[in-house]
VOKOLKOL-607465 format. One record per residue (C-alpha): x, y, z; residue in one letter. Coordinates in steps of 0.05 Angstrom, whole numbers, padded with zeros to 5 digits, always signed. Layout:
XYZa...
// end
This chain:
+01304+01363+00363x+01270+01396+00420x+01315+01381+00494x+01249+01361+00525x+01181+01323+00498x+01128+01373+00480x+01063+01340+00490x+00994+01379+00478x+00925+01366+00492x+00878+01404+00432x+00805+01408+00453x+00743+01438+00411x+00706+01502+00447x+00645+01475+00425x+00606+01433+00486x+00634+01417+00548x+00694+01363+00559x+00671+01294+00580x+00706+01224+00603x+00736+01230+00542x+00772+01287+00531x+00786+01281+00610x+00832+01202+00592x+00861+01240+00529x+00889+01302+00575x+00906+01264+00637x+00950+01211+00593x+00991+01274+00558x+00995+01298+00630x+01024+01233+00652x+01068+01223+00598x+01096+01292+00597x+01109+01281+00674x+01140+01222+00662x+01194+01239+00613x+01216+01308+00646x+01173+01348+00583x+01131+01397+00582x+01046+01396+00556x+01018+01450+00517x+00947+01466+00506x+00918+01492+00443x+00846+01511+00438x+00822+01486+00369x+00769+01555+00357x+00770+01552+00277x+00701+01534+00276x+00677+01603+00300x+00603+01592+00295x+00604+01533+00341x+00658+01548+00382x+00637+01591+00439x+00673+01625+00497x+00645+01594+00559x+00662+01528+00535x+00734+01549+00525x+00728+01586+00600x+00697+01509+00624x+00760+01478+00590x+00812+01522+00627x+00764+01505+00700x+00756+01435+00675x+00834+01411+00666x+00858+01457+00728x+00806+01413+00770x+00837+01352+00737x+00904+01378+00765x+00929+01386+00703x+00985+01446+00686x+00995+01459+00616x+01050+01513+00584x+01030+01585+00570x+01015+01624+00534x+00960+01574+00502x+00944+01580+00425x+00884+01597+00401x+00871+01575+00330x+00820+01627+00311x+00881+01686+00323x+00924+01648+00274x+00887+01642+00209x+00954+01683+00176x+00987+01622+00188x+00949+01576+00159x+00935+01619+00100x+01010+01615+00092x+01014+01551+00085x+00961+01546+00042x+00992+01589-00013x+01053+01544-00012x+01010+01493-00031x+00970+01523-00086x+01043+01560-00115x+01062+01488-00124x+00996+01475-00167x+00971+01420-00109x+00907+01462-00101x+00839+01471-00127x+00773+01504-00115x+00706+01461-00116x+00644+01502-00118x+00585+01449-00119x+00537+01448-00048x+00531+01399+00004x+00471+01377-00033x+00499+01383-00099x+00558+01326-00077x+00507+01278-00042x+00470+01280-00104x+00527+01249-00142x+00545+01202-00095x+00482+01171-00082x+00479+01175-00173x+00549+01135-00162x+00521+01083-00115x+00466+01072-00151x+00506+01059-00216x+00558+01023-00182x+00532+00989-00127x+00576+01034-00074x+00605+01101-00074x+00675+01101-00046x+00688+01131+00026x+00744+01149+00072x+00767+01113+00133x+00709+01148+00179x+00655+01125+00128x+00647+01186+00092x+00637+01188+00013x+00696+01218-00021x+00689+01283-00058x+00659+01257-00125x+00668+01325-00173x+00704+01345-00225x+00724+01408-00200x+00792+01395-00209x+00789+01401-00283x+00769+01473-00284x+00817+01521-00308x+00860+01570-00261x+00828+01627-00293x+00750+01596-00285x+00769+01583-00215x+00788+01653-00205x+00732+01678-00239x+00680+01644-00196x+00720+01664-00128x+00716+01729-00143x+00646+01734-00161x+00630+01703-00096x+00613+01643-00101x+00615+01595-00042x+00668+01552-00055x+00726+01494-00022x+00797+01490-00028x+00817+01417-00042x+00885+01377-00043x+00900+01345-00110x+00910+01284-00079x+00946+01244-00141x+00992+01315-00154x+01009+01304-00074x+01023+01239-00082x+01071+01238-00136x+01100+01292-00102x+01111+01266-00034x+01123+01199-00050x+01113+01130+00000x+01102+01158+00070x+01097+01126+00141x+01099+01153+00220x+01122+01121+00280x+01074+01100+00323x+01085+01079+00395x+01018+01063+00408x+00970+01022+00375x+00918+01036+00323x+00842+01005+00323x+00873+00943+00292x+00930+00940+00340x+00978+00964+00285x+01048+00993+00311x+01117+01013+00296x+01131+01040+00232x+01053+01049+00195x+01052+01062+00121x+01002+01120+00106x+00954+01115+00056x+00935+01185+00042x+00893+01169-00025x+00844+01129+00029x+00818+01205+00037x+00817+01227-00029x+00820+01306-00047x+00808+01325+00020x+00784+01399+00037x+00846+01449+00064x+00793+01510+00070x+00733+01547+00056x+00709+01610+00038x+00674+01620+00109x+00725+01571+00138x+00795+01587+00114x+00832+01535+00133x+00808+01463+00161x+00833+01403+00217x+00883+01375+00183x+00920+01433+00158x+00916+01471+00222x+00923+01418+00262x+00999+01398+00214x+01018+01477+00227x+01003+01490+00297x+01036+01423+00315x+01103+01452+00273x+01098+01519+00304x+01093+01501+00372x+01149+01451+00376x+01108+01389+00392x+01145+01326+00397x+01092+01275+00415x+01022+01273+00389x+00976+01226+00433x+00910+01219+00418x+00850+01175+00403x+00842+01119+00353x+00791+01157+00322x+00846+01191+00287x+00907+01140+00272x+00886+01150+00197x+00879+01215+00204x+00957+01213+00209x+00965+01195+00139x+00938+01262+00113x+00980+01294+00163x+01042+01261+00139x+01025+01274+00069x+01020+01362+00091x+01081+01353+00130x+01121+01330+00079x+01091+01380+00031x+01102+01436+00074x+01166+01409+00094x+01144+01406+00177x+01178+01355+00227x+01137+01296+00241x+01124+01283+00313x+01119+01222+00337x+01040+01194+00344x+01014+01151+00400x+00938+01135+00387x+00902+01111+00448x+00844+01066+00456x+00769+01107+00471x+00728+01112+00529x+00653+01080+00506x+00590+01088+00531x+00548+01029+00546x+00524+01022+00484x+00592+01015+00452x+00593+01082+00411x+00649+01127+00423x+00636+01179+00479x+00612+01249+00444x+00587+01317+00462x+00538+01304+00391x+00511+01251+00438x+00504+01291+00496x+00557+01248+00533x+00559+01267+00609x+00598+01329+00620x+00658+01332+00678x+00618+01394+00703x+00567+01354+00718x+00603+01298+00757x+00640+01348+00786x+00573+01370+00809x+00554+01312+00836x+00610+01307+00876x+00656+01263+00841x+00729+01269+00853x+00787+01290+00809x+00821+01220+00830x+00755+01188+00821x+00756+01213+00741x+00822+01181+00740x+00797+01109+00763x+00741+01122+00714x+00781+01120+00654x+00828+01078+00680x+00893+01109+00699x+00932+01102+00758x+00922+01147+00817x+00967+01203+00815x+01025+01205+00857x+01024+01276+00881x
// end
């Protein structure tokens, strides 16, 4: 165990920070402050076609007009694929991976079939179907075959293989999830079904980087928004696969815009370049999302 917390604050490069992301850093600021630890930032670049570098230069101005001082040197996702491929082979040497080769459109198709046989189609804990295929049941050597002729294709966790594997998981939490759920939270990784760990473009994905990185960089506490408490549960799942330590998670509650929906740059949610602009104050972002003036 780490002498001192290790916070981190992990931002996408791909549109500028907002209220949001401005609550999520200050709070890891705060906390880190408060304990004697230390905050790390990671830029979270695996995304290369979105990710862009002004918005990771307006990240760096963003935070340092915040007043916020984070450890260096700060990670970059897109220089560490290696690791994540690493990881990734552990997982397929222990048969807990397979490739899935059918489109976007080719999966919608047979969930909307499903639905319409069954009345629903199942989905995961952000609403979105789980994979439907039968990849799974391809052979090693067909899988193989197809990768190396090309084709565009997904790496998937056998979720059931993982399971048995892994066995009843749970985290600490020392926040609160969406429901108000606390202390020790039982994760439900199967809510998520065979969830993607890479693609062919893409080769590696969220929630394994996001399980490595965390490992690698010594983080202690993971606080972030309740948009991911279940996320956690795939997390824990990798972790104990990959044998990783498991931080300790502290989901906090979102900043909303007045219609109720979850601040977002897809929504063109206002940017803290542009308040900053208009002549809005650091402290004045702080009362915003509701955190106590700084002492300094």
């Amino acid at each position: 165990m780490p002498d001192r917390a290790v916070y981190r604050f992990a931002p996408s490069p791909n549109g500028y920070l907002h209220l949001g992301h401005a609550y999520s850093a200050l709070l890891n600021a705060d906390l880190a402050r408060a304990c004697g630890g230390r905050m790390l930032l990671r830029i979270e670049d695996i995304d290369v076609g979105r990710c862009r570098p002004e918005f990771e230069a307006a990240i760096y101005e963003d935070l340092g007009w915040l007043g916020i001082v984070w450890g260096r040197p700060v990670r970059r996702q897109s220089e560490h694929f290696d690791a994540y491929a690493q990881a990734l082979a552990r997982l397929r040497a222990m048969g807990l991976v397979y490739a899935s080769f059918e489109s976007r459109g080719a999966v919608a198709r047979r969930v909307a079939a499903l639905a319409a046989a069954r009345g629903t189609a199942p989905r995961d804990p952000d609403g979105v179907p789980l994979y439907p295929g039968h990849a799974g049941e391809l052979t090693a050597d067909e899988q193989a075959r197809r990768m190396a002729a090309g084709e565009p294709y997904g790496l998937r966790l056998d979720m059931a293989a993982a399971l048995a594997r892994a066995g009843a998981l749970s985290w600490e939490e020392a926040g609160a999830g969406p429901q108000g759920e606390s202390g020790i939270i039982p994760a439900d990784p199967a809510a998520w079904g065979d969830v993607l760990l890479a693609r062919r473009d893409v080769p590696t994905s969220y929630h394994l980087s996001v399980v490595v990185d965390d490992a690698l960089q010594g983080v202690t506490e993971v606080a972030r928004g309740h948009d991911l408490f279940w996320s956690t549960s795939v997390h824990r799942l990798l972790q104990a696969l990959l044998d990783l330590p498991v931080p300790r998670y502290r989901h906090h509650g979102l900043i909303l815009d007045a219609d109720g929906r979850k601040l977002s740059k897809s929504t063109q949610a206002t940017a803290l370049r542009t308040l900053r602009a208009a002549g809005v104050g650091a402290e004045a972002i702080r009362a915003r999302v509701g955190l106590a003036l700084s002492a300094r």
